[in-house]
C-alpha positions in Angstrom: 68.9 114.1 99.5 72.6 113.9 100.1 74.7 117.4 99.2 77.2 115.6 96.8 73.6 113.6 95.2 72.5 117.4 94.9 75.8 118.6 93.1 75.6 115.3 91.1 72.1 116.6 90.0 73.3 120.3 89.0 76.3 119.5 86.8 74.1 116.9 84.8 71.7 120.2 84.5 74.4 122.5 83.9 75.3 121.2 80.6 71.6 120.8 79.9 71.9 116.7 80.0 68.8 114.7 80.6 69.0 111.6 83.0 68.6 109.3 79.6 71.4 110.8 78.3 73.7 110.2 80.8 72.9 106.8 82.1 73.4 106.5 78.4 77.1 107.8 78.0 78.3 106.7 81.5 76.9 103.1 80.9 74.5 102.9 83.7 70.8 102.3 84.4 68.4 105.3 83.9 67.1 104.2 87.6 70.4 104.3 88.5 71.4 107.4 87.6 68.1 109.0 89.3 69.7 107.1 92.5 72.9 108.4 92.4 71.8 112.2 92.1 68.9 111.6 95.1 70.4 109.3 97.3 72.8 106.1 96.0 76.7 106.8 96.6 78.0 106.6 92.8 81.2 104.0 92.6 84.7 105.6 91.6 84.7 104.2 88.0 81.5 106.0 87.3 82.3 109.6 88.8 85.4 109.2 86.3 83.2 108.7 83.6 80.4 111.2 84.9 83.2 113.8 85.2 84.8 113.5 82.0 81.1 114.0 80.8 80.1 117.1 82.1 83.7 118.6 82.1 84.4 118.7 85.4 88.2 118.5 87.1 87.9 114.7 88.6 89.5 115.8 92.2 87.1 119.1 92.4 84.2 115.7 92.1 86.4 113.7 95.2 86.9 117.0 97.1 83.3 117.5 97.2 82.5 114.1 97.8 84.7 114.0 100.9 82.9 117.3 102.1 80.0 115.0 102.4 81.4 112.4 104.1 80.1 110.4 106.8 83.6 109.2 107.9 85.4 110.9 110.8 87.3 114.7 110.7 90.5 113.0 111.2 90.0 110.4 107.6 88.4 113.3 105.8 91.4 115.5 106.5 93.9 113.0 105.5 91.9 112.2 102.3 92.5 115.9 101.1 95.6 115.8 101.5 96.3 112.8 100.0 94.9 114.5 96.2 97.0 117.5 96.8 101.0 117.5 96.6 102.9 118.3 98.8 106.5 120.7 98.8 109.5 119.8 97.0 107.6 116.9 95.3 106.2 115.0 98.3 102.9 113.5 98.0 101.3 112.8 101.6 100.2 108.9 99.7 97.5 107.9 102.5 96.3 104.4 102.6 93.5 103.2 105.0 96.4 100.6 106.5 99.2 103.0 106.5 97.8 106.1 107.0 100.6 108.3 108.0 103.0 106.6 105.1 104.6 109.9 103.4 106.4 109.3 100.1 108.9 111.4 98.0 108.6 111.7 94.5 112.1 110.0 94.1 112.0 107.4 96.6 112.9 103.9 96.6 110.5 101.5 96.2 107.3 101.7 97.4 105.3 97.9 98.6 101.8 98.0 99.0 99.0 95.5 98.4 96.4 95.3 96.2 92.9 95.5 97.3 91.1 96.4 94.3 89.5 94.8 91.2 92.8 95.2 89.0 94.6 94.0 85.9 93.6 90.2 85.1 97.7 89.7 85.4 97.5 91.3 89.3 94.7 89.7 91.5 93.5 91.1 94.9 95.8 90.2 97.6 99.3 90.7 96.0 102.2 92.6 97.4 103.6 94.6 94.5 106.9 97.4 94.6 106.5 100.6 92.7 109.0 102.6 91.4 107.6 106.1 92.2 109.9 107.9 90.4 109.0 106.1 87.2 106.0 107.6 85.2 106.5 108.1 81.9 103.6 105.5 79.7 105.0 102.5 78.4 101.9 100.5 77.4 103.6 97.0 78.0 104.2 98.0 81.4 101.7 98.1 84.7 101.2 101.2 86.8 99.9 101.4 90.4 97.1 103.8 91.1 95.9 104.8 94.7 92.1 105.2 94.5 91.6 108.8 96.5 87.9 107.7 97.5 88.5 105.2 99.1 92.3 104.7 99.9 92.6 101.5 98.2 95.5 100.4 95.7 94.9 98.9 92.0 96.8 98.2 88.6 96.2 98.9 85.3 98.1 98.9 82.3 98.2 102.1 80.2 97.8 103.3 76.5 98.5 106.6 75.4 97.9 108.0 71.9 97.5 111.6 70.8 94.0 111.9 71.8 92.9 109.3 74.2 94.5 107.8 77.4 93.3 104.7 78.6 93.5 102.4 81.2 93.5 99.3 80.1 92.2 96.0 82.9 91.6 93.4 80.6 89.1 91.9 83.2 85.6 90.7 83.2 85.7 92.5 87.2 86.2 96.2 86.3 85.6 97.9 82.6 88.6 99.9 81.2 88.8 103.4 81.6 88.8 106.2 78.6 89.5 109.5 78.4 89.8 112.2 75.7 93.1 114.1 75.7 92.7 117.5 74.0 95.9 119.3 75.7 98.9 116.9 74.9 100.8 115.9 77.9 100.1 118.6 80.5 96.3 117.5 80.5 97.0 113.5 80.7 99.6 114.2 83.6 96.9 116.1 85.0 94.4 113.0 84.6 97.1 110.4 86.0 97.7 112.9 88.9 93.6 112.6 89.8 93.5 109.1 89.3 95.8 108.4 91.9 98.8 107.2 89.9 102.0 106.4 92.0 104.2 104.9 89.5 105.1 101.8 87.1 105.0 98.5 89.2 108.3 96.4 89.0 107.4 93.5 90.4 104.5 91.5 92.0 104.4 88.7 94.6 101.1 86.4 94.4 99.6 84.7 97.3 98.3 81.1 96.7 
């Protein structure tokens, strides 16, 4: 059995959770949930969920997933970095095609493609430009997230109300994302932050 399938296994028992219940509350199979605490790597929309659940910090999850890794020194370095900021507002942004792109918080424009199941609006294969420095919710507009499993970009629109943040994909490809908010705005930043979030897209160009 894997170490981060181990850890998986030990947070579920920390909070005294049966498998049931949290195949349950994560919306996966019971057989599936057994896999991914003995041997089946969990996708990133369920260790959101799972984490949420057992009330665990989302990039303390990643960190110790990348401990695990298979993939080389070199990748696994760059990955923590990539969920940590930098100084002075830098975030070392690392993409599996433009690993060594660096990016202040302030910036212009950042262009990067999308290559994971998004927003309905935003399919796999465009080229959109993020304005980094723009972060604030507006639900009618899209935001730009850098998955930090995996290094790849997706959009999603946003809703914010006084308890719950979600992530809203209005596809039949990927479920939306949920998440209680108990601390105001210092705990959604802090969700946005481990979710990747680089900033509100301002404009997308499709490929047919």
């Amino acid at each position: 059995m894997a170490k981060f399938n181990k850890y998986l296994k030990a947070l579920r028992e920390r909070v005294f959770l049966d498998i049931g219940t949290v195949a349950e509350r994560t919306g996966v199979h019971r057989n599936t949930q057994s896999k991914y605490e003995d041997s089946r790597d969990p996708p990133f929309d369920y260790l959101v969920e799972f984490a949420a659940l057992v009330d665990v910090p989302l990039d303390q999850m990643l960190i110790k997933r990348l401990e695990d890794s298979k993939a080389s020194d070199d990748a696994i370095s760059k990955a923590l970095k990539a969920l940590k900021p930098g100084d002075r507002g830098y975030y070392e942004i690392k993409s599996a095609n433009e690993p060594n792109m660096t990016y202040n918080a302030v910036s212009e424009l950042m262009q990067v493609k999308i290559t994971e199941a998004s927003h309905k609006l935003i399919p796999l294969g465009a080229t959109i430009f993020i304005s980094t420095n723009s972060k604030s919710i507006d639900a009618n507009s899209m935001y730009a997230f850098l998955n930090p499993m995996n290094g790849e970009h997706f959009a999603a629109k946003m809703v914010l109300t006084a308890t719950k943040l979600k992530l809203v994909f209005d596809s039949t490809e990927r479920k939306d994302l949920v998440f209680n908010v108990e601390g105001g705005e210092t705990e959604s930043r802090y969700i946005l932050k481990t979710l990747g979030l680089l900033g509100k897209i301002i404009k997308a160009e499709l490929i047919f």
